[in-house]
MMTF fields as JSON, N, C-alpha, C and O atoms, coordinates in Angstrom:
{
  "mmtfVersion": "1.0.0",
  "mmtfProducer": "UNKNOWN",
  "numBonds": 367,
  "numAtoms": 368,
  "numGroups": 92,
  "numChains": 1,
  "numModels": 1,
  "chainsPerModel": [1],
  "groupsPerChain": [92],
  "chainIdList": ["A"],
  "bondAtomList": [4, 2, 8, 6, 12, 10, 16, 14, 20, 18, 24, 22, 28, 26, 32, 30, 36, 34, 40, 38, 44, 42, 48, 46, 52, 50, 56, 54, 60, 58, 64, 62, 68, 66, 72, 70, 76, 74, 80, 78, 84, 82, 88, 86, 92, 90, 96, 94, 100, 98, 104, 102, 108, 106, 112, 110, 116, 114, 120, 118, 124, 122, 128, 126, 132, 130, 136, 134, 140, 138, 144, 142, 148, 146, 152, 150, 156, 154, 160, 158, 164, 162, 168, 166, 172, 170, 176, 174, 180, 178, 184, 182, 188, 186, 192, 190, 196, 194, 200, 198, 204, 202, 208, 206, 212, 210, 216, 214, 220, 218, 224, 222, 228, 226, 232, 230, 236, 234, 240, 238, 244, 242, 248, 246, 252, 250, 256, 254, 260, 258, 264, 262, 268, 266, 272, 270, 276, 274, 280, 278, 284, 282, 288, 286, 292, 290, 296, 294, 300, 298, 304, 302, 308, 306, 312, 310, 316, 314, 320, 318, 324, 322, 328, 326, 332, 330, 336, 334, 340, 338, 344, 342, 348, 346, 352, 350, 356, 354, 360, 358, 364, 362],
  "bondOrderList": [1, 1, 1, 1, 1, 1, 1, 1, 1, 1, 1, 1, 1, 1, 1, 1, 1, 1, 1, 1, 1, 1, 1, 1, 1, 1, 1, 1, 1, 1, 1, 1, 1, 1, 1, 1, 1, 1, 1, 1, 1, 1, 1, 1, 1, 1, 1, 1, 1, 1, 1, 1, 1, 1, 1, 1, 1, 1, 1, 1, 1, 1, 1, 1, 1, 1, 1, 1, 1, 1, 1, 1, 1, 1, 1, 1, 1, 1, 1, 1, 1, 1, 1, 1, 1, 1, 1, 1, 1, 1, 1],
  "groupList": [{"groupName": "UNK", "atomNameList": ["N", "CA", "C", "O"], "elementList": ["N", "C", "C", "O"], "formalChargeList": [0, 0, 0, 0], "bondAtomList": [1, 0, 2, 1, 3, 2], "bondOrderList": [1, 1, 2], "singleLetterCode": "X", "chemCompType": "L-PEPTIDE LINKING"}],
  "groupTypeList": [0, 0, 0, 0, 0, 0, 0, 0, 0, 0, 0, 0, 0, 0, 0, 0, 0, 0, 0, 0, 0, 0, 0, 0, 0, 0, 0, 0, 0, 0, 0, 0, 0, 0, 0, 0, 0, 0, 0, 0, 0, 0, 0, 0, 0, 0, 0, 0, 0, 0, 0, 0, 0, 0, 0, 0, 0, 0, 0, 0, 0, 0, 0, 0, 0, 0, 0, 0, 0, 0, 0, 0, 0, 0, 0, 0, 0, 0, 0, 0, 0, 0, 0, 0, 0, 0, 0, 0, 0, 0, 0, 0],
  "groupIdList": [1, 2, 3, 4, 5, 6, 7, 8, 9, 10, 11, 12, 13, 14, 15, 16, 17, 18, 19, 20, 21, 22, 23, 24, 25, 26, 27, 28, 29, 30, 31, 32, 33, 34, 35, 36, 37, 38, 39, 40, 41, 42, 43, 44, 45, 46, 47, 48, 49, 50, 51, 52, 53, 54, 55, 56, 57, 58, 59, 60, 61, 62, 63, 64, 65, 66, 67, 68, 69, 70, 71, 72, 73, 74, 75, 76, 77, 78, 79, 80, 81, 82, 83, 84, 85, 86, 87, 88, 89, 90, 91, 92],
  "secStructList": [7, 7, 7, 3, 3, 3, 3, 3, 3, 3, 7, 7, 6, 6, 7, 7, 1, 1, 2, 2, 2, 2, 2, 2, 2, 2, 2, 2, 2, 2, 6, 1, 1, 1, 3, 3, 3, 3, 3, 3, 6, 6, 3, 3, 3, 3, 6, 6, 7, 2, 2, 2, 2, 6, 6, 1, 7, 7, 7, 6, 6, 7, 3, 3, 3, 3, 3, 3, 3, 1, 6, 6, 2, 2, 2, 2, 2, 2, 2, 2, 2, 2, 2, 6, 6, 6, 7, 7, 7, 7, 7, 7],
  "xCoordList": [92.104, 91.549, 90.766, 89.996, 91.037, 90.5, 88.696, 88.228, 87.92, 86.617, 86.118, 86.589, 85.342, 84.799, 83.628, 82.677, 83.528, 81.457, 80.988, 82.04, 80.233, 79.861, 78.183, 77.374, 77.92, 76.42, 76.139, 77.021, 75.064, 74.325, 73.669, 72.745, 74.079, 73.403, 72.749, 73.147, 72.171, 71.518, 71.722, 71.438, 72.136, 72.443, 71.169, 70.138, 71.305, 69.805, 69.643, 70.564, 68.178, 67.651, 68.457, 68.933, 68.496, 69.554, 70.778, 71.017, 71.796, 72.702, 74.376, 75.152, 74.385, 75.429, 76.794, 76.759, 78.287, 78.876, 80.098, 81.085, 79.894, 81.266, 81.788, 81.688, 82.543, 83.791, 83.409, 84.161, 81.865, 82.224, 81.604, 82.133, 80.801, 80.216, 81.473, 81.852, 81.873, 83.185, 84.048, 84.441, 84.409, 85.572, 84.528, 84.355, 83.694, 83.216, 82.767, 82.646, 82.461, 82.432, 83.861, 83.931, 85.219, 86.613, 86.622, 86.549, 86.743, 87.255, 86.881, 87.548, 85.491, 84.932, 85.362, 85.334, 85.799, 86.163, 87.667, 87.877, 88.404, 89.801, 89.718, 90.334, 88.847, 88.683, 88.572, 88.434, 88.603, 88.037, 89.529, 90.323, 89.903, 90.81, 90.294, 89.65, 90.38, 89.716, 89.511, 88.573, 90.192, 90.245, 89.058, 88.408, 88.266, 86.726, 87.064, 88.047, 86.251, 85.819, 84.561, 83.793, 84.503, 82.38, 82.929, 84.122, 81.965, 81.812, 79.882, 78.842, 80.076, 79.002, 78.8, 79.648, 78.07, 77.883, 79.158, 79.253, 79.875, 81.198, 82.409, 83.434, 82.271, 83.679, 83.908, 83.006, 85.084, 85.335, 86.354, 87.283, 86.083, 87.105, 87.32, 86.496, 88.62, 89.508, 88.78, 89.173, 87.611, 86.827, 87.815, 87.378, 89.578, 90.405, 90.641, 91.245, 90.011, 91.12, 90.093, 89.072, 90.312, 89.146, 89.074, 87.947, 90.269, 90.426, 89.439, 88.938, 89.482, 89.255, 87.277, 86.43, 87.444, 85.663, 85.14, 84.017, 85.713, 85.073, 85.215, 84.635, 85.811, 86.198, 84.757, 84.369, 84.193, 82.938, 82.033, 81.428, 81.997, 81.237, 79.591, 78.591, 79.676, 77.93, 76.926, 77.144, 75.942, 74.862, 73.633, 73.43, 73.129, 71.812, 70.867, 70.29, 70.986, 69.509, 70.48, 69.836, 72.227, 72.459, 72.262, 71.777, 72.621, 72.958, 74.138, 74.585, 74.781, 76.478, 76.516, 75.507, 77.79, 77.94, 79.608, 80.653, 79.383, 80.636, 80.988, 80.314, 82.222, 82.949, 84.207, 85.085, 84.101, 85.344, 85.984, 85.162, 87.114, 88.235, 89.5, 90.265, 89.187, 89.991, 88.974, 87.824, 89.956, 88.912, 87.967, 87.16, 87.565, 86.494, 85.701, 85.266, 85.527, 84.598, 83.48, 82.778, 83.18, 81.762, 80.587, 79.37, 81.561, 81.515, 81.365, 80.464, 82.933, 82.63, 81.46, 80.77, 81.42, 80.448, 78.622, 77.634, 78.8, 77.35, 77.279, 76.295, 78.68, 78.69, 78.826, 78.273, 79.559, 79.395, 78.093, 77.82, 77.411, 75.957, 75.219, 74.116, 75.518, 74.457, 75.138, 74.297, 76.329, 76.297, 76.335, 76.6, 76.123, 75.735, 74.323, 73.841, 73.691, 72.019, 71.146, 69.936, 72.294, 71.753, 72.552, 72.638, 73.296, 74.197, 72.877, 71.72, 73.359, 72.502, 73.596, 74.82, 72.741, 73.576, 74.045, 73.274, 75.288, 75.016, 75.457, 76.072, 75.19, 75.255, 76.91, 77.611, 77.103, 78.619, 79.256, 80.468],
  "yCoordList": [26.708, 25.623, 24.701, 25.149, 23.09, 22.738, 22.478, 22.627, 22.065, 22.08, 20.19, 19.067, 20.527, 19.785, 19.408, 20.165, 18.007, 17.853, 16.593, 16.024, 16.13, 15.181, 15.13, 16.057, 13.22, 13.154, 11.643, 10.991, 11.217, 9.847, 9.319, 9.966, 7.657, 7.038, 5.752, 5.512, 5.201, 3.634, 2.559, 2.799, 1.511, 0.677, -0.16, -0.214, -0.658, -1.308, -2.388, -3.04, -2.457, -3.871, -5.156, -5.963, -5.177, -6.575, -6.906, -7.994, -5.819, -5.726, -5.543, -4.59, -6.364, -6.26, -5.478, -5.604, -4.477, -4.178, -5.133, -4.837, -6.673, -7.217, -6.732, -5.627, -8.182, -8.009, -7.717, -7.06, -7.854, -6.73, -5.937, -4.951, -5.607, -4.207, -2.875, -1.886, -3.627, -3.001, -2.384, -1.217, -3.574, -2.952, -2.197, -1.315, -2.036, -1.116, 0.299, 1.19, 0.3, 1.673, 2.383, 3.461, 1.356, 1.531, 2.387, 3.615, 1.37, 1.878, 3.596, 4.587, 3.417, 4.693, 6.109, 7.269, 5.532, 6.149, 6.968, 8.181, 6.107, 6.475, 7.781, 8.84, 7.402, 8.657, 9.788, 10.838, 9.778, 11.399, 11.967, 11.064, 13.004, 14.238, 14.335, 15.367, 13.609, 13.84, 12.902, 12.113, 13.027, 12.206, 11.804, 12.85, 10.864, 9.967, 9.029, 8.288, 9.112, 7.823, 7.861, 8.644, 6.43, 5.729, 5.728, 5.732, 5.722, 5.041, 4.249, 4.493, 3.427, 2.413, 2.444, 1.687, 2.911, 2.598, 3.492, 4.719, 2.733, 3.374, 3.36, 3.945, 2.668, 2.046, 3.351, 4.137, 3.312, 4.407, 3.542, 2.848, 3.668, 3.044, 4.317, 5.203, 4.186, 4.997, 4.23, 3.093, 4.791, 4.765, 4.022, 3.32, 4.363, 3.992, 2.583, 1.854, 2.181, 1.184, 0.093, 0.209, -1.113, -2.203, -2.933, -3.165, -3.453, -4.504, -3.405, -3.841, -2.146, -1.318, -0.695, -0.224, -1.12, -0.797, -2.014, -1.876, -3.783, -4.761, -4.715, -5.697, -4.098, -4.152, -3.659, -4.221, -2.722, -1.881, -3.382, -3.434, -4.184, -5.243, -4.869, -5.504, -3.296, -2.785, -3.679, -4.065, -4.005, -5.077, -4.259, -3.073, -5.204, -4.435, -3.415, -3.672, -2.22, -1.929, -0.704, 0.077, -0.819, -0.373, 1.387, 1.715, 2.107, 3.719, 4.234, 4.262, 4.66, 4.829, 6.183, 6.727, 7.155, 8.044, 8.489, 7.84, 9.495, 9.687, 11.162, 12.132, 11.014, 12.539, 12.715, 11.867, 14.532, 13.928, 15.285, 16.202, 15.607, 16.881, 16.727, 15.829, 18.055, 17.961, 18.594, 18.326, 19.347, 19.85, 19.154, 19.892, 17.673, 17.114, 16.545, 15.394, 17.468, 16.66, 16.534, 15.609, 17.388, 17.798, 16.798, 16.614, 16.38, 15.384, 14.202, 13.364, 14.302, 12.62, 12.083, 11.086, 13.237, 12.275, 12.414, 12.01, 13.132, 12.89, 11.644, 10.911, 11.449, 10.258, 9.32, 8.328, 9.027, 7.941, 7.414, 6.24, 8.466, 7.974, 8.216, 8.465, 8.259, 7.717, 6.342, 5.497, 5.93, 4.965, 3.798, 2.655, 3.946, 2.924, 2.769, 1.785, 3.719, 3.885, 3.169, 2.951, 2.859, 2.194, 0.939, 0.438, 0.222, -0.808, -2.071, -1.868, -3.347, -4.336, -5.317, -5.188, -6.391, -7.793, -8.313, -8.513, -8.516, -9.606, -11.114, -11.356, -11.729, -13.544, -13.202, -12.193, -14.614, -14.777, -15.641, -15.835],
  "zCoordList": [4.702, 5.5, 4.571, 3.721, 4.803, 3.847, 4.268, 5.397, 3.032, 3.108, 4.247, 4.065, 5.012, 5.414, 5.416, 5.218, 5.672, 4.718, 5.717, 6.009, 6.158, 6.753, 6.596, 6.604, 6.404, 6.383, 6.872, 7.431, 6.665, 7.077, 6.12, 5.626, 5.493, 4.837, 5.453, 6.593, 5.129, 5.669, 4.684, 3.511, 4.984, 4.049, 3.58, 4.25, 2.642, 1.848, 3.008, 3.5, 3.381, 3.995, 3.633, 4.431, 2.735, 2.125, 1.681, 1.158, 1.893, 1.7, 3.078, 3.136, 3.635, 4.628, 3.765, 2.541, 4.517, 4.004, 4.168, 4.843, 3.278, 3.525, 2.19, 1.656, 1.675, 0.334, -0.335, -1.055, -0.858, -2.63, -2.279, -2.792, -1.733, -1.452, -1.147, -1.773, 0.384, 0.573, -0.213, -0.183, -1.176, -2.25, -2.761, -1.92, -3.708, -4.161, -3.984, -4.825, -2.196, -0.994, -1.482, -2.072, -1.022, -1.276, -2.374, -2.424, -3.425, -5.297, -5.239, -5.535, -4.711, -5.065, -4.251, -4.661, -2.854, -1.968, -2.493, -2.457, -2.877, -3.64, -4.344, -4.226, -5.043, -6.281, -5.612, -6.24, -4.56, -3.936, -3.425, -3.162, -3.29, -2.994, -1.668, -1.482, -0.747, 0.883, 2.07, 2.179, 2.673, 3.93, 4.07, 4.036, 4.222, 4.434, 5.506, 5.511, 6.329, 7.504, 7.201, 6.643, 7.888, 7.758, 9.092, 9.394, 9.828, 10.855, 11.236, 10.624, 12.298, 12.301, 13.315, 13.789, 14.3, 16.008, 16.779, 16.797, 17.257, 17.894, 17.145, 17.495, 16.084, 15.653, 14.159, 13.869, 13.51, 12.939, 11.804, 12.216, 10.522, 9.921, 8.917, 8.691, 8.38, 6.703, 5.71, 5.45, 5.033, 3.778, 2.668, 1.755, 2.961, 1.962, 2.15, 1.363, 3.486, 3.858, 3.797, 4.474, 2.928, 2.9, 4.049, 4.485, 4.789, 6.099, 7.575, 8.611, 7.132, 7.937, 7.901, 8.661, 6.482, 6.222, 6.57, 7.055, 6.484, 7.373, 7.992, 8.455, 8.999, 10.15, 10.994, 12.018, 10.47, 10.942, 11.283, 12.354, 10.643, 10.874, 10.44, 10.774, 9.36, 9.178, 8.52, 7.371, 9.1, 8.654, 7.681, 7.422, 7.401, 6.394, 7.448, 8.505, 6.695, 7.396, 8.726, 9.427, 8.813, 9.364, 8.875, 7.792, 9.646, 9.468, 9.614, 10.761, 8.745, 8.986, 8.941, 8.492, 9.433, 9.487, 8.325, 8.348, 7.62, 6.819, 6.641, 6.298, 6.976, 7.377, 6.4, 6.234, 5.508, 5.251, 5.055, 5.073, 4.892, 5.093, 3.592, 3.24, 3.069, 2.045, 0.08, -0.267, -0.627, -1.32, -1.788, -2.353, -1.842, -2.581, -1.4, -1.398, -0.332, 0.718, 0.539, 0.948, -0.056, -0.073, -1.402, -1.362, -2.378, -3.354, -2.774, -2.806, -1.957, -1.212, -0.589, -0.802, 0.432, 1.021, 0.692, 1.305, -0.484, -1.406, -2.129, -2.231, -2.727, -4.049, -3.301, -3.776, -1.815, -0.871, -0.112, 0.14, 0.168, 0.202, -0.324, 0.162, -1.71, -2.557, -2.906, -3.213, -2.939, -3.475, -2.097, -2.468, -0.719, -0.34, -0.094, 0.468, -0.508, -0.507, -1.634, -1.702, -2.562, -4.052, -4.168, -5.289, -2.913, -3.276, -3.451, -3.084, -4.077, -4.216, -3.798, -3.754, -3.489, -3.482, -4.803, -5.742, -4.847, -6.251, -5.796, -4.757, -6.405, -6.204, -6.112, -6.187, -5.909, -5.689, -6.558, -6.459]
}
């Protein structure tokens, strides 16, 4: 049976999760050996899927939830919230 892991991060006060944040949630998300969803309120997106992580529409300051199944779950969703716990804005 594979390993399952689930936790809760909050996104920085100043940081909404659109396009580069996103891709960068994404990129990182890839690397993992494990099915990952975020989800945001009600809505539920594939961690893999970028059209699907804006889709969440998550704003600064939100609290997301991340679940994930497969041997690197337990990785994932540590290195996933930490890394939307440390995201910054950058200029555009």
């Amino acid at each position: 049976m594979p390993a399952s892991s689930e936790t809760t991060a909050t996104l920085p006060a100043d940081v909404d999760l659109h396009a580069r944040p996103a891709a960068t949630f994404v990129r990182a998300a890839m690397a993992y050996d494990a099915r990952v969803t975020i989800s945001a309120g009600d809505r539920e997106a594939d961690a893999k899927s970028l059209l699907s992580v804006l889709g969440l529409g998550a704003k600064a300051g939100t609290t997301v939830a991340l679940r994930a199944d497969g041997p690197d779950a337990p990785a994932a969703v540590d290195g996933l919230a930490e890394l939307l716990a440390g995201l910054v804005e950058t200029p555009a």
